[in-house]
N, C-alpha and C positions, 0 to 999 in steps of 0.2 A: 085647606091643607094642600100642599100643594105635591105634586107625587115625584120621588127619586124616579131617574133614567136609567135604567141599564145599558148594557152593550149593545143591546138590539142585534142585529146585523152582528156586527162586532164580536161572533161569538169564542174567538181563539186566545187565549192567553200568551202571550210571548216576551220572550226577554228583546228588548232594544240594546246591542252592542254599536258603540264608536268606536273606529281604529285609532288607535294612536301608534305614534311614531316616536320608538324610543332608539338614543344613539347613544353607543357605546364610547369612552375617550378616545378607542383604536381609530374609529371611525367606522366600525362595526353600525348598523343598526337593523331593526327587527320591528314589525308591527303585531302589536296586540291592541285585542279589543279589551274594552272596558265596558262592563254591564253598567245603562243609566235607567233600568229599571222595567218593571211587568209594563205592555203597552196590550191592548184588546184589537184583534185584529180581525179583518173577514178577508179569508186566502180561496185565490178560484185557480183553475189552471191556465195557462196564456196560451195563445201559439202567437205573439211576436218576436220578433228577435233584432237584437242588436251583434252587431260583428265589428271588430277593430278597423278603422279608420282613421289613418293619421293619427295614430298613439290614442285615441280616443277608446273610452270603455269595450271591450267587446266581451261576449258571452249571450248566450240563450235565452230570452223571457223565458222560463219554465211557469209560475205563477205571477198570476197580481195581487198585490194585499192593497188594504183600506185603512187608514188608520187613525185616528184622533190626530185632526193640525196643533201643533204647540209643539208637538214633539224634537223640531229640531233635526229630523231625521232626513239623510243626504246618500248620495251618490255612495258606495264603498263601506255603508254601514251594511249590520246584518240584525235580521232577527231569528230566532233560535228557540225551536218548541222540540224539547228533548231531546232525542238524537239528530233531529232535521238541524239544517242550518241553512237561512237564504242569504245569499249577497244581494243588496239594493242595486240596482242599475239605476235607476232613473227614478225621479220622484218628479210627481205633475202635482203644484198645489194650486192651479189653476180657479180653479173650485172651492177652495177652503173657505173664503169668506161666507159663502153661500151655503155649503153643506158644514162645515166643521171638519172635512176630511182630508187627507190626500189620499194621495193613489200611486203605487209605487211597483213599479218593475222588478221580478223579485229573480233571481238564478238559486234553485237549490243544486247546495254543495254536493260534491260525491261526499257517499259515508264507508 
């Protein structure tokens, strides 16, 4: 028999939001996220940081999260455990074939 895995590690429940980019006929437009669903996460605290460089991402590492590869998840996404809300900065899936994971630079939002 063979035995189910759990989260292991993995022990945070989180929603995985994508931004999308919606444009008005005015030529208005506005980004909202769209929930693609519960993802299991393990969140530590960081001290790296990224800063704006040539229009490039900038913001704070505040945490790392881990999370199951498949997911799809990229730069400008968030994930969201209640009130918290992280912005992704950077995702390393360098590793995923070998662990099944990435590893993602996380910026928690002011609340």
């Amino acid at each position: 028999m063979r035995r189910r895995e759990g989260a292991g590690a993995l022990d945070r429940a989180m929603r995985l939001e994508r931004p999308e980019r919606i444009e008005a006929a005015d030529g208005e437009a506005e980004t909202v996220f769209a929930d693609t669903g519960l993802v299991f996460v393990a969140l530590a605290a960081a001290s790296l940081a990224e800063r704006q460089a040539g229009g490039r991402i900038d913001g704070i590492a505040s945490h790392v999260g881990r999370l199951r590869s498949g997911t799809g998840v990229a730069g400008g996404w968030r994930l969201v455990e209640g009130a918290r809300v992280f912005r992704v900065l950077a995702v390393d899936d360098s590793a995923a074939r070998r662990t099944g994971e990435v590893l993602c630079l996380l910026q928690e939002e002011e609340r």
